[in-house]
N, C-alpha and C positions, 0 to 999 in steps of 0.2 A: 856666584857661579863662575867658572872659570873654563874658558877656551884656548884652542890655541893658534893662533895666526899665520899667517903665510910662509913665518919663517919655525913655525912648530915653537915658537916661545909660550908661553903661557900668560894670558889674557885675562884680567877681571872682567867682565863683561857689567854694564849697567844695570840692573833691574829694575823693572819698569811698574811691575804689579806682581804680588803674592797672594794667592791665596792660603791660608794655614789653620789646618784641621776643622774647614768649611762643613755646615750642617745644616739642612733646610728640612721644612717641617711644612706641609702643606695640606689642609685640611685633614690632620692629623695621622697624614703620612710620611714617613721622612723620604723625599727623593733625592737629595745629597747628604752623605755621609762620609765624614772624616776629609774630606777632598781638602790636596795639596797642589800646589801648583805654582813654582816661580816663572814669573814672564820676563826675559832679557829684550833688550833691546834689539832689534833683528830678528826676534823669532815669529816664526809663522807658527800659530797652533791651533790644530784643526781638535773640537768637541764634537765625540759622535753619542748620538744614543736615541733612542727613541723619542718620538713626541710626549711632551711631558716630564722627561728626564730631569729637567733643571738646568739645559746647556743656555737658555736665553736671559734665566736668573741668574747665571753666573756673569754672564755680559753686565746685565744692570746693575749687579754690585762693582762691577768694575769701574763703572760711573754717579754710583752713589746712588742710585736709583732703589735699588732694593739693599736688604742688612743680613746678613746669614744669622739661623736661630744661635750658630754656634758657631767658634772659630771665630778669624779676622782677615779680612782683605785690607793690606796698602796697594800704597803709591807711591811709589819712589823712595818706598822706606817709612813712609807714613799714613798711618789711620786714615780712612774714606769717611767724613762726615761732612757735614754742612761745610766745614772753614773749607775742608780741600775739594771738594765736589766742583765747583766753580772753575777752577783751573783745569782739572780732569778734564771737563767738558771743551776746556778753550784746545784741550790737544788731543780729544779724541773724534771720533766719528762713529753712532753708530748706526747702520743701514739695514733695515727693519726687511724681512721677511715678503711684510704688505706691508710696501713703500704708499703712502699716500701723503704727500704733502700741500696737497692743495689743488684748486682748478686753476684753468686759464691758461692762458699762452705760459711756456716753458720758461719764453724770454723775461715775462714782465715775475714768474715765479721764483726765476734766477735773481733778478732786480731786489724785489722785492728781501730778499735773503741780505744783500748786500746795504739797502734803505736802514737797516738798524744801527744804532750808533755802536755795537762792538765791532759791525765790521764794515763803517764806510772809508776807513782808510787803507782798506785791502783791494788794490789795482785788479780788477779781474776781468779788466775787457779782453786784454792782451791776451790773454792764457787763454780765455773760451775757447773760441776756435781750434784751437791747438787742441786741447781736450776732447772737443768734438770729433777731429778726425784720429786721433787715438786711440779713442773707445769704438768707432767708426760707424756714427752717427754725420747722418747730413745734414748741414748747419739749417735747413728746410724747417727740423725738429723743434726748433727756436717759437715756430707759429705757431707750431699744433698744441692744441688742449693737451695737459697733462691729463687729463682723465683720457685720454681717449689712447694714449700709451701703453703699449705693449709692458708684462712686467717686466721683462728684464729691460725695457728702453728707459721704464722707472729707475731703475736700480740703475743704470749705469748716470742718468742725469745727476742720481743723490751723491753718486760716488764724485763725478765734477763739481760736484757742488764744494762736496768735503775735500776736496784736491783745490779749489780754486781760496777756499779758506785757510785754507796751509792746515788743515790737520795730519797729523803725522804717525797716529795709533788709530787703526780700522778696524768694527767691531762687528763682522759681517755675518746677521742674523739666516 
């Protein structure tokens, strides 16, 4: 794809994810067909359609989750299967609908995220706060039960969450 920059020259842009002549087949109805779609790096793209449509199966093939009956999704120019699903995931984020990641205090569910050995070399005390009052959340939020959370207080935790991870591709259900 090609853009063109601040001085009107013309830009390759990266692409990030393809989808190409996508087809889904769902208790033997097809709810996507033919669907094309290159993603560039920098693009915002908004999926409208009815519930049921296929806009959240298009997300999970994005991260390997689901396979279209027909067509192919990459990634950065390559096939989504097992070998590359793994890295997908180290760079994407995605933020479900009905966010439910767990109970208990926020603080120890944040913790907890960071306890695993992919991500305890990721410094995220520093940035919390920062996060907190960004999305503009009072750091109070840290105590309370995640179950007892508002949904959108959910959603915007999961989004620090995926910001204090350095994810850099958001896949907001």
């Amino acid at each position: 794809m090609y853009s063109k920059d601040d001085t009107g020259a013309a830009t390759i842009e990266e692409e990030i994810i393809r989808y190409e002549n996508v087809s889904v087949v769902f208790d033997g109805t097809t709810i996507i067909e033919h669907f094309s779609l290159p993603v560039c790096k920098g693009d915002k793209v908004i999926l409208r359609g009815p519930s049921g449509s296929g806009k959240s199966t298009l997300l999970k093939m994005a991260q390997g989750y689901a396979r279209p009956d027909e067509g192919t999704v990459t990634y950065r120019t390559h096939a989504i299967d097992a070998d590359t699903a793994w890295n997908i995931r180290q760079e994407t984020a995605y933020i479900s609908q009905d966010t439910d990641i767990g109970e208990g205090p926020v603080r120890e569910l944040i913790a907890g995220v960071f306890a695993y050995s992919a991500n305890k070399a990721v410094p995220y005390q520093h940035s919390l706060n920062k996060y907190l009052t960004l999305f503009a959340l009072d750091g109070a939020i840290l105590d309370k039960d995640f179950r007892t959370l508002s949904g959108g207080e959910k959603q915007r935790i999961v989004i620090i969450i995926s910001l204090l991870l350095e994810r850099t591709i958001f896949f907001l259900d």
